[in-house]
DSSP file (Angstrom, degrees, kcal/mol; ACC not computed):
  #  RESIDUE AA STRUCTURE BP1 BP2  ACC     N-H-->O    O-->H-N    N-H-->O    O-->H-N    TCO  KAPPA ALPHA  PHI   PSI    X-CA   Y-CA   Z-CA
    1    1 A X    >         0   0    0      0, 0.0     3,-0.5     0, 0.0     4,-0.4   0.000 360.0 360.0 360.0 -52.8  154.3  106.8  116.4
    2    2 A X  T >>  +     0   0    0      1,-0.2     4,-3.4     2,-0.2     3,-2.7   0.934 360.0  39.4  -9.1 -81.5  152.8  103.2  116.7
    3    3 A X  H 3> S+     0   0    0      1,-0.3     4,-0.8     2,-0.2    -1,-0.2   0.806 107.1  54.8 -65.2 -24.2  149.3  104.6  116.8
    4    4 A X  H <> S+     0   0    0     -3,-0.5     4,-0.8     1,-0.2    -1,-0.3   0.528 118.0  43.9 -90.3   2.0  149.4  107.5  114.3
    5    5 A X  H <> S+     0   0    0     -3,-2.7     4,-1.1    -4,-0.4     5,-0.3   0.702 120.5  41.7-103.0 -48.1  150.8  104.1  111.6
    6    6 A X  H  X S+     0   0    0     -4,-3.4     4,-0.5    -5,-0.3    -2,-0.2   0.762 111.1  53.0 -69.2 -11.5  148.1  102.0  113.1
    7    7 A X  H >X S+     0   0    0     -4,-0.8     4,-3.0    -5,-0.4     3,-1.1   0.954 114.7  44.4 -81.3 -66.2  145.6  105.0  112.9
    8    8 A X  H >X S+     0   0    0     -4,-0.8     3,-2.2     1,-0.3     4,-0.9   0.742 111.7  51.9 -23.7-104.3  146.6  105.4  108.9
    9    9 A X  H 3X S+     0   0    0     -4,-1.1     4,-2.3     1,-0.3    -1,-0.3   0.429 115.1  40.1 -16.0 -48.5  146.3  101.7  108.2
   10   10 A X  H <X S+     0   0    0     -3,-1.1     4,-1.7    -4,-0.5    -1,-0.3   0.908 113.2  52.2 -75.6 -51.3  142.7  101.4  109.8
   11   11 A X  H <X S+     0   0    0     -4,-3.0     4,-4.9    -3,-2.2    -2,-0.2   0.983 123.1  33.8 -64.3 -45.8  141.4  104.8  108.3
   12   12 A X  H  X S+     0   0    0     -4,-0.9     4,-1.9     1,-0.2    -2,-0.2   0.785 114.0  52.6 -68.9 -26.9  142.8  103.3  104.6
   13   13 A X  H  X S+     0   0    0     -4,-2.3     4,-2.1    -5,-0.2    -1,-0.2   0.847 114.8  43.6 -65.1 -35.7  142.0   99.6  105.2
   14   14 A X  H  X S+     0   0    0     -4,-1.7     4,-1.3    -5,-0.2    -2,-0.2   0.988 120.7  50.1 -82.7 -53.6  137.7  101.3  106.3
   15   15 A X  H  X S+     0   0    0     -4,-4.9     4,-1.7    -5,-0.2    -1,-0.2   0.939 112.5  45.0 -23.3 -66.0  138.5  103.8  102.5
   16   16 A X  H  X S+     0   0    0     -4,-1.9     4,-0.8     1,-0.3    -2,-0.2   0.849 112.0  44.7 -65.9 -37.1  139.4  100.9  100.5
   17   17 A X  H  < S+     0   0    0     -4,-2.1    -1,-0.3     1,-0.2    -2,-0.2   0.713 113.0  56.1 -81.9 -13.1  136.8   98.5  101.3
   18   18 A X  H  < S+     0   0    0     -4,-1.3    -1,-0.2     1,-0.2    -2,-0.2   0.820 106.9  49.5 -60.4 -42.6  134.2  101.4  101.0
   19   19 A X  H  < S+     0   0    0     -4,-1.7     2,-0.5     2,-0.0    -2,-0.2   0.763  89.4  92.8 -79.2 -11.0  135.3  102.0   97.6
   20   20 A X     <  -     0   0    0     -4,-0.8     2,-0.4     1,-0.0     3,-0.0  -0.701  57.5-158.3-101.2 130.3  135.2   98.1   96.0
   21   21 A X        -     0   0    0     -2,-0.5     2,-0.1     1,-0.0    -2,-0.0  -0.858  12.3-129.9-102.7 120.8  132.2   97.5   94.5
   22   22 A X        -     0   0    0     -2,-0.4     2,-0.4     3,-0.0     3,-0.1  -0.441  34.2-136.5 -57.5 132.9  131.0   93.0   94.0
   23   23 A X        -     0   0    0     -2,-0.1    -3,-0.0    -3,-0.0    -1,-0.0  -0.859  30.2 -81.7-108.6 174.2  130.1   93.1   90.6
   24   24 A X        -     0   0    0     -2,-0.4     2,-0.2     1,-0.1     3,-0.0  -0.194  47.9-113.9 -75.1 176.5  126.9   91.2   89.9
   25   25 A X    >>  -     0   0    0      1,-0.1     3,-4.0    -3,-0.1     4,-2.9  -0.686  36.6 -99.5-108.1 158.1  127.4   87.2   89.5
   26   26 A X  H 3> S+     0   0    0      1,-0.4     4,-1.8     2,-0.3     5,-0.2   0.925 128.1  60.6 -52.5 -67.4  126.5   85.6   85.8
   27   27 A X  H 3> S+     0   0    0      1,-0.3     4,-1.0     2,-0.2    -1,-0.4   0.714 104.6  45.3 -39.2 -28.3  123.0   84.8   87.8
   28   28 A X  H <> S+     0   0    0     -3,-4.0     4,-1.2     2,-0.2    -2,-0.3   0.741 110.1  53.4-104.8 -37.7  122.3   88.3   88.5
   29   29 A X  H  X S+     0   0    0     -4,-2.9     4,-2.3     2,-0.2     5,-0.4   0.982 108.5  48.7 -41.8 -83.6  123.1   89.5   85.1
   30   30 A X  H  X S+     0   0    0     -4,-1.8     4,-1.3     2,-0.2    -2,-0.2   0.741 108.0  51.8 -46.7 -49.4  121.0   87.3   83.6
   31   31 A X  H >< S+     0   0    0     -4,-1.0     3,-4.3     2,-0.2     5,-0.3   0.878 113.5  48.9   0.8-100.5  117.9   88.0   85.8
   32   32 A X  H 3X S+     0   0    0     -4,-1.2     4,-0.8     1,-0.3    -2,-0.2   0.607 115.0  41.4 -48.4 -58.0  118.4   91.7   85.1
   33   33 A X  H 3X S+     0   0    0     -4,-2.3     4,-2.4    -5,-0.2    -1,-0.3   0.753 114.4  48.7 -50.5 -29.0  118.7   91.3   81.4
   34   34 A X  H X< S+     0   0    0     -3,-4.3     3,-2.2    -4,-1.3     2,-1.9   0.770 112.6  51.8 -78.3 -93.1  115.7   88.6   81.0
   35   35 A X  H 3> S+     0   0    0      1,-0.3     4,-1.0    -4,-0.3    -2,-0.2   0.475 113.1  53.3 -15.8 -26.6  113.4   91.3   83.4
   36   36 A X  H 3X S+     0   0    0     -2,-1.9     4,-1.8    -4,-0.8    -1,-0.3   0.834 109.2  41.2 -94.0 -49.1  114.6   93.9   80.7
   37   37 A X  H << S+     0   0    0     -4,-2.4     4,-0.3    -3,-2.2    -2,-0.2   0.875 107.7  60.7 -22.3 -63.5  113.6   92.2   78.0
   38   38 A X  H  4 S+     0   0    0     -4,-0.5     4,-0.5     1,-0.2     5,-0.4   0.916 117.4  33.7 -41.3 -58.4  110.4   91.3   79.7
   39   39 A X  H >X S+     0   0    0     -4,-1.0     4,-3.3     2,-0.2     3,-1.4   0.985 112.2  56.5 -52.3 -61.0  109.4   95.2   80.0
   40   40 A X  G >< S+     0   0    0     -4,-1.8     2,-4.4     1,-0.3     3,-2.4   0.489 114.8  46.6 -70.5-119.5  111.1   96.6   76.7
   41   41 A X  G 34>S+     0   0    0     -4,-0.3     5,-0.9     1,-0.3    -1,-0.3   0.296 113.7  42.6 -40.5  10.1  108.7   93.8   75.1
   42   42 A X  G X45S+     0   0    0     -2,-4.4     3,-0.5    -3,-1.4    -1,-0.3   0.637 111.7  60.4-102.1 -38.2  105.6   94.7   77.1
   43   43 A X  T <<5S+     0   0    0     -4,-3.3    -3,-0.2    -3,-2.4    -2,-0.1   0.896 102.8  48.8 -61.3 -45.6  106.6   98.4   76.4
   44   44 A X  T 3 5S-     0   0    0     -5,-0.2    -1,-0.2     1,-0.1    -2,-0.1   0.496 125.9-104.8 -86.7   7.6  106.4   97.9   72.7
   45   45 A X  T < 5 +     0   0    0     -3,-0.5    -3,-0.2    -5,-0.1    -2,-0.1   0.602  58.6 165.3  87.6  32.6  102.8   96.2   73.2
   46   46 A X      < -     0   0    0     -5,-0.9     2,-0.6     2,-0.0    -1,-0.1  -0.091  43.0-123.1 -59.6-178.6  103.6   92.2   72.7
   47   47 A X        +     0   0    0      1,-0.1     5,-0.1     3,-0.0     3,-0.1  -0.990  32.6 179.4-102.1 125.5  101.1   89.8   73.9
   48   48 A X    >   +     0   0    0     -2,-0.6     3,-1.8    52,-0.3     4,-0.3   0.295  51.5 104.3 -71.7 -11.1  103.2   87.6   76.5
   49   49 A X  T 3  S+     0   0    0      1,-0.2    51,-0.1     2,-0.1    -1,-0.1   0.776  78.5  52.2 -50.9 -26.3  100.3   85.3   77.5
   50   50 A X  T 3  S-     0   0    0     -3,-0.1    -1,-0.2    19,-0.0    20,-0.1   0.401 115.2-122.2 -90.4  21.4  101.6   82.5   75.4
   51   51 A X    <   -     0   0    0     -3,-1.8     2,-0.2    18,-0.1    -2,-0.1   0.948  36.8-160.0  23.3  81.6  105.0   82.9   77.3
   52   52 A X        -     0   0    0     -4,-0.3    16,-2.1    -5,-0.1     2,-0.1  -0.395  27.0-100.7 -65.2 143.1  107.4   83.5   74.4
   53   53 A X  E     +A   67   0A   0     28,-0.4    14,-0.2    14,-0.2     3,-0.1  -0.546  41.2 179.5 -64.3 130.6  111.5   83.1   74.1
   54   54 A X  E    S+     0   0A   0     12,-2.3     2,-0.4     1,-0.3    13,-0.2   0.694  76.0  27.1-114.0 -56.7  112.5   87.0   74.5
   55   55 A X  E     -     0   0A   0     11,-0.5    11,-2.2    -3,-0.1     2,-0.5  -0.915  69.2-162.9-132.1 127.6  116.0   86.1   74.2
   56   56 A X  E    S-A   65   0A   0      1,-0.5     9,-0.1    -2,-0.4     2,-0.1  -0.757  90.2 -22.1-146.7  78.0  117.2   83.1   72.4
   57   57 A X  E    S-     0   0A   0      7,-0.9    -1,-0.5    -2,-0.5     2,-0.5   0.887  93.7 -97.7-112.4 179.7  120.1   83.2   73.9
   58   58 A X  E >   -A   61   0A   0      3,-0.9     3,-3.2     6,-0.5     6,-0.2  -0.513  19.5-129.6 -59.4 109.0  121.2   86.3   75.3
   59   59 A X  T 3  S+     0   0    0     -2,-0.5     3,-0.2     1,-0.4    -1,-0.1   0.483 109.0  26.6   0.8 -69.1  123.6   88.8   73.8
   60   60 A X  T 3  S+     0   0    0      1,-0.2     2,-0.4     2,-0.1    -1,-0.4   0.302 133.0  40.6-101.3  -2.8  126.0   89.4   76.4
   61   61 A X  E X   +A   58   0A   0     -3,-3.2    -3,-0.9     3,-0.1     3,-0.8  -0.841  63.6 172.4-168.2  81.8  125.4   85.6   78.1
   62   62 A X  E 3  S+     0   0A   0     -2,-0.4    -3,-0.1     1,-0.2    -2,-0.1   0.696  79.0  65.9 -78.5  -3.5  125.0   83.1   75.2
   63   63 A X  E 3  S+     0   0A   0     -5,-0.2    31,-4.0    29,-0.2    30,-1.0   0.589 100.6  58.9-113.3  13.6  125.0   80.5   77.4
   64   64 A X  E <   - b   0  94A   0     -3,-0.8    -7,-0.9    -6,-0.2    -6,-0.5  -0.721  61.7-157.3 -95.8 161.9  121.4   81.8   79.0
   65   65 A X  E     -Ab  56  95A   0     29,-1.0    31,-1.4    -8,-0.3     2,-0.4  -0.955  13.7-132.3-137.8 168.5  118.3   82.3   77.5
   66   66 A X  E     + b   0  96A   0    -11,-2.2   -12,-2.3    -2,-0.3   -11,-0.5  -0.805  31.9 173.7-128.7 105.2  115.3   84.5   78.6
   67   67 A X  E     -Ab  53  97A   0     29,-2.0    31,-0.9    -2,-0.4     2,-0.5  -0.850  24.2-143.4-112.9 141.3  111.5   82.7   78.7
   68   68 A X  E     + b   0  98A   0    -16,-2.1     2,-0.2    -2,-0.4    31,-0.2  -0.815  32.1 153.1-110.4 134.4  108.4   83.9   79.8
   69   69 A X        -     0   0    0     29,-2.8    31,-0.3    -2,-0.5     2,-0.3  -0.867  40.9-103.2-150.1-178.0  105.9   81.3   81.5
   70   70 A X        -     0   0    0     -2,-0.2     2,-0.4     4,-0.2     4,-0.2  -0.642  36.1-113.0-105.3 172.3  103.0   81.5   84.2
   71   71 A X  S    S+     0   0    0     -2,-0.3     2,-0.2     2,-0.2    28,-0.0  -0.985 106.1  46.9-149.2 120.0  103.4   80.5   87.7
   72   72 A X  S    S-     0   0    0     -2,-0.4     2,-0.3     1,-0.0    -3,-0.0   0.694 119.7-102.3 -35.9-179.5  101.8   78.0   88.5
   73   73 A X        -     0   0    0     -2,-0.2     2,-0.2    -4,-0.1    -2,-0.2  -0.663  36.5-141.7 -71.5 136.3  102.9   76.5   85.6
   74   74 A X    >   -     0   0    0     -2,-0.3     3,-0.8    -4,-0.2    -4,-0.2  -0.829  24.7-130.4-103.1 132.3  100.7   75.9   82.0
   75   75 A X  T 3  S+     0   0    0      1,-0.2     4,-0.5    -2,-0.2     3,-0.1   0.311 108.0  64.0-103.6   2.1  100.5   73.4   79.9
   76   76 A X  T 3  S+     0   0    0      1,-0.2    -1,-0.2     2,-0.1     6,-0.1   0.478  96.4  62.3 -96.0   0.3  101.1   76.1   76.9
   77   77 A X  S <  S+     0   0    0     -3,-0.8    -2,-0.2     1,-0.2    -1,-0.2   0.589  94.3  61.6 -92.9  11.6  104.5   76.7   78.5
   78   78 A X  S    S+     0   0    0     -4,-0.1    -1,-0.2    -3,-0.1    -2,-0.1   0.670  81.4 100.7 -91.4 -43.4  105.3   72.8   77.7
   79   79 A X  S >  S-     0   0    0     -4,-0.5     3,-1.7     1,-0.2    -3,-0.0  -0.219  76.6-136.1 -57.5 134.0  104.9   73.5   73.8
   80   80 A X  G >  S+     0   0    0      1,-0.2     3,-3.9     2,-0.2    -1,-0.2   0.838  96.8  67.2 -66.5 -23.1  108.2   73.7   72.4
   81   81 A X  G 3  S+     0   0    0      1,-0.3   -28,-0.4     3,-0.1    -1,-0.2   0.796  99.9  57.8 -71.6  -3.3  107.5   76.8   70.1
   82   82 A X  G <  S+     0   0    0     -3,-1.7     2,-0.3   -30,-0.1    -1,-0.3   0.048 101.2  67.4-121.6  47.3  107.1   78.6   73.3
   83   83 A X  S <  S-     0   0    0     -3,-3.9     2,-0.7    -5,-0.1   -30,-0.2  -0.951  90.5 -95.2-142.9-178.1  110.5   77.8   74.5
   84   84 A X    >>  -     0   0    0     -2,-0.3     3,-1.7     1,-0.1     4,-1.5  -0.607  21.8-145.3 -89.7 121.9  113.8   78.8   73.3
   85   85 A X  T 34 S+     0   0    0     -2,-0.7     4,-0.5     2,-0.2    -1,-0.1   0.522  88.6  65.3   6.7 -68.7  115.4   76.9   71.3
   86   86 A X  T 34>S+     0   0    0      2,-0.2     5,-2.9     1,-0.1    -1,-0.2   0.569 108.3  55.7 -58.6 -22.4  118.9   77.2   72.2
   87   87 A X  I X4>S+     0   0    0     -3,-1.7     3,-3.3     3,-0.2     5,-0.9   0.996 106.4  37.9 -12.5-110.1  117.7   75.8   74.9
   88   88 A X  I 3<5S+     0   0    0     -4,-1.5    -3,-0.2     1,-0.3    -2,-0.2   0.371 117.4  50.4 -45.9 -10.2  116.2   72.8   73.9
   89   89 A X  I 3 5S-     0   0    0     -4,-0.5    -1,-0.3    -5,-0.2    -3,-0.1   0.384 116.0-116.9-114.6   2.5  118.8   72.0   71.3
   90   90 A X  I < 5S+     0   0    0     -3,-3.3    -3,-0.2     2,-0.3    -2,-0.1   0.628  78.6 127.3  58.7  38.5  121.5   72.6   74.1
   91   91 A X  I   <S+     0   0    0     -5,-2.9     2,-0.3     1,-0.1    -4,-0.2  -0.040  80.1  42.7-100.7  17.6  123.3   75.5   72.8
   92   92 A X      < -     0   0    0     -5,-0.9    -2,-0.3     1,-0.1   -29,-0.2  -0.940  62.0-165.6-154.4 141.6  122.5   76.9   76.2
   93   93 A X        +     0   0    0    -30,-1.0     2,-0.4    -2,-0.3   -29,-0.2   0.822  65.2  42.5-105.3 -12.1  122.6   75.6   79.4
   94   94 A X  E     -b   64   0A   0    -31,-4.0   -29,-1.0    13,-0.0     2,-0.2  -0.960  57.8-161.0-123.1 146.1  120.7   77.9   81.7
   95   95 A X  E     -b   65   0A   0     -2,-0.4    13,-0.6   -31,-0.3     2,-0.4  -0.912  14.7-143.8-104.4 158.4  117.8   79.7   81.7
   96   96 A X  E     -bC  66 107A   0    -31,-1.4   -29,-2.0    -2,-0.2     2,-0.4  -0.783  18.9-157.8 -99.5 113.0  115.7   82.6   83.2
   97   97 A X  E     +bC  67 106A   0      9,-2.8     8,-2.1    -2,-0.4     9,-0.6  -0.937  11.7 177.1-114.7 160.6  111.9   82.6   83.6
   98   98 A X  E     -bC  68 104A   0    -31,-0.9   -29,-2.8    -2,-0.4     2,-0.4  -0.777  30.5-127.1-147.7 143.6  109.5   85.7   84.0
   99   99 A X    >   -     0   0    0      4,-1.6     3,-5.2    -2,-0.3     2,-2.8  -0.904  43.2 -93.6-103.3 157.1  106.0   85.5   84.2
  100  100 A X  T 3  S+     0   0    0     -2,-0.4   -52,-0.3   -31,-0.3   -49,-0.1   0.040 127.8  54.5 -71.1  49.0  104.2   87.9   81.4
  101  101 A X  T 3  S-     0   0    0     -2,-2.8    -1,-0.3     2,-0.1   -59,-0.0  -0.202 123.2-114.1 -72.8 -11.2  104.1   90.7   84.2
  102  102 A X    <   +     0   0    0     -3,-5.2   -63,-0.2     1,-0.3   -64,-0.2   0.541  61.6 155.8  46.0  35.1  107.3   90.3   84.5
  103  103 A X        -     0   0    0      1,-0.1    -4,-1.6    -5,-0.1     2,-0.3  -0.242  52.8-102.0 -60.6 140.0  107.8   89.0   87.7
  104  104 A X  E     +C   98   0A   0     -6,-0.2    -6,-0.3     1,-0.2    -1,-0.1  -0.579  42.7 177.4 -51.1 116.5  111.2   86.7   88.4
  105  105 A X  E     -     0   0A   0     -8,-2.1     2,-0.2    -2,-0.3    -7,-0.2   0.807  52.1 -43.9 -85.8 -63.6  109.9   83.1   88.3
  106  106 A X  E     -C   97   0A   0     -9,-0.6    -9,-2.8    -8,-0.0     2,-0.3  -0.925  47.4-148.8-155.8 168.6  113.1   80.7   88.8
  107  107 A X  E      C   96   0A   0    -11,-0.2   -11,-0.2    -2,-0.2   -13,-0.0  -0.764 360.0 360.0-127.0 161.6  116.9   80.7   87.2
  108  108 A X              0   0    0    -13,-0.6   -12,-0.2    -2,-0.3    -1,-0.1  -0.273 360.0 360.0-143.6 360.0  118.8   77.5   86.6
């Protein structure tokens, strides 16, 4: 009887933990959403060489923003019109960078 409780327990402890899904962390969100941005605005034919604010700040995560810069770094990604705003004025604290391929540069 022992084993066929301990057999139960094991097969539903191996179920349960199959079924629970991590949902992404606030860092992985943003990533996906800035990279989504990055595309849908490549898709609709922007120019991204002067690494533009795509999202200033994000919809679903006001307290990111999503900016595109080159890696290495540029000295036109220093000019403030080509950084976000909400940023700079601290109505955000973190941001997402992209390069205009829309490779992941850096989060903080």
């Amino acid at each position: 009887m022992k084993k066929i409780i301990w057999t139960i327990f094991l097969i539903g402890t191996i179920a349960i933990s199959g079924c629970v899904q991590k949902a992404p962390s606030e860092l992985e969100r943003a990533k996906a959403a800035c990279i989504n941005a990055c595309k849908k605005a490549l898709a609709e034919g922007q120019d991204l060489s002067a690494g533009p604010c795509l999202l200033n700040p994000m919809d679903e995560l006001p307290n990111w923003v999503c900016d595109v810069a080159h890696e290495p770094r540029e000295a036109i990604d220093n000019l403030p019109e080509n950084q976000c705003s909400a940023y700079r004025e601290g109505r955000a604290s973190h941001f997402v960078e992209v390069d205009p391929n829309c490779n992941f540069i850096r989060a903080v």
